[in-house]
N, C-alpha and C positions, 0 to 999 in steps of 0.2 A: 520565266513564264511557267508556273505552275500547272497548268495544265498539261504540258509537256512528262508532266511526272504521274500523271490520271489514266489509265489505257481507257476506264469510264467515262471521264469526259470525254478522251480523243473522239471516242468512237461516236462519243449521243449528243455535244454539244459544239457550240463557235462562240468563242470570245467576240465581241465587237467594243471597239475603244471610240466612244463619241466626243467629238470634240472639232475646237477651231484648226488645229496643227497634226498633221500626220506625223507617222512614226522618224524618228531622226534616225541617221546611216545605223547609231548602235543600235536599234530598238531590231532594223532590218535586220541586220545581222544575225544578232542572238532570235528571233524568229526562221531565219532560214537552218542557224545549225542546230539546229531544236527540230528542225521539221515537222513544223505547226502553219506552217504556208496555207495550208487548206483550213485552219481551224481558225485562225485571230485575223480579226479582218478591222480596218479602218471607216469611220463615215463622219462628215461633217454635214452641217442641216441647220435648218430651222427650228423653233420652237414646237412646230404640227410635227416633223420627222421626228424629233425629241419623244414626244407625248407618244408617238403610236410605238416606237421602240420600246418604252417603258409598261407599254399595254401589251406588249406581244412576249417579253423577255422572261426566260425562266426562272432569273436571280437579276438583282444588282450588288454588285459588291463594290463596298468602298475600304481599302485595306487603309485610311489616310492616319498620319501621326498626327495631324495638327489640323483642325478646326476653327472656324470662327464658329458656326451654329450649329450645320448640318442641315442647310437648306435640302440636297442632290439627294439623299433619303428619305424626305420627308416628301419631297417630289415625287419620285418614282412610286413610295409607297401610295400617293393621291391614286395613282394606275391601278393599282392591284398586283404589283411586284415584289415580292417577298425580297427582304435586305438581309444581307452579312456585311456587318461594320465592326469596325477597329473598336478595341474594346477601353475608349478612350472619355477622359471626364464628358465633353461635349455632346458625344450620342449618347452615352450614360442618361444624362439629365433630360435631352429632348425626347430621347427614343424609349426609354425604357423599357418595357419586356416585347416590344414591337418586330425587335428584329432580333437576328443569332449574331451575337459577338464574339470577334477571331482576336487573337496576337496577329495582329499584323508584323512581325516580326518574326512568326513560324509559318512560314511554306504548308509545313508538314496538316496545321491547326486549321488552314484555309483549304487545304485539300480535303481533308476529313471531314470537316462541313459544307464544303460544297456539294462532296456527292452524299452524305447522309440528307440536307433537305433535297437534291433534284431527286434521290431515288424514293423518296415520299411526298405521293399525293397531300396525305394526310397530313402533315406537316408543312407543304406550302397552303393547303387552305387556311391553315391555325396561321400563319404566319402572316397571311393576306387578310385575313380578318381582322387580327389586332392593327394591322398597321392602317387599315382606312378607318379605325375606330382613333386612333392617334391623330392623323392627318385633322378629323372633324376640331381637334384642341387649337388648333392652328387654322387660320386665314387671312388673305390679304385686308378684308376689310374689318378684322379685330386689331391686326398689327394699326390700322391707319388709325383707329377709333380711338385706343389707348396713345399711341402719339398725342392723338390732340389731346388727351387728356393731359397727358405730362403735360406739354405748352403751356395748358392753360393754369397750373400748378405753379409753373417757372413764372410766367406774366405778371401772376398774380400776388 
């Protein structure tokens, strides 16, 4: 856990890890001997807790290797949440200059930009504004629109 290695984060921020499945015994573990108890916190929810977490949150970071599309950035970015994503073909192509790409493979890469955008206003507004200018590329009722198109290409 990287933030354990931030005295900047310790002190200004809390990790929160959303999802269906809590931390497993190692995840505890390495949180208790890190002494970040008070800073990484768990929550599972619905789609409404989802949406207000993403409207409240400083950052989303996704460090992931492997992608199908990049839906979870393109989502949070719909909030007004500034992204750090892995700096991999997938966000490459859907995200492009929307969010700050890390080596998810460096600690060190992800620490250095986390607190260079939290400790800029100016930088999470640029970061917020490109990315609801992205998200407008993208919606559920273009994805449904161009499907039927395809269909109707294959039918015919």
């Amino acid at each position: 856990m990287l933030i354990a290695k931030s005295n900047y984060l310790i002190q200004n921020y809390k990790v929160l890890c959303f999802g269906s499945k809590n931390f497993n015994l190692e995840e505890i573990q390495l949180i208790k001997k890190l002494k970040i108890e008070n800073n990484v916190f768990f929550k599972s929810g619905n789609d409404k807790m989802l949406n207000n977490l993403y409207k409240n949150a400083s950052l989303f970071i996704s460090p992931s290797k492997s992608e199908g599309f990049g839906l979870t950035p393109l989502e949070a970015m719909s909030f007004g949440c500034p992204i750090i994503c892995s700096n991999i073909d997938i966000f490459r192509e859907t995200l492009k200059n929307s969010c700050c790409y890390i080596n998810p493979n460096s600690t060190n890469d992800i620490k250095k930009k986390m607190e260079n955008i939290l400790r800029s206003k100016q930088k999470q507004k640029i970061m917020i504004k490109k990315g609801l200018l992205k998200t407008k590329k993208y919606s559920w009722n273009k994805c449904a629109q161009e499907t039927i198109e395809i269909y109707k290409k294959v039918l015919n």
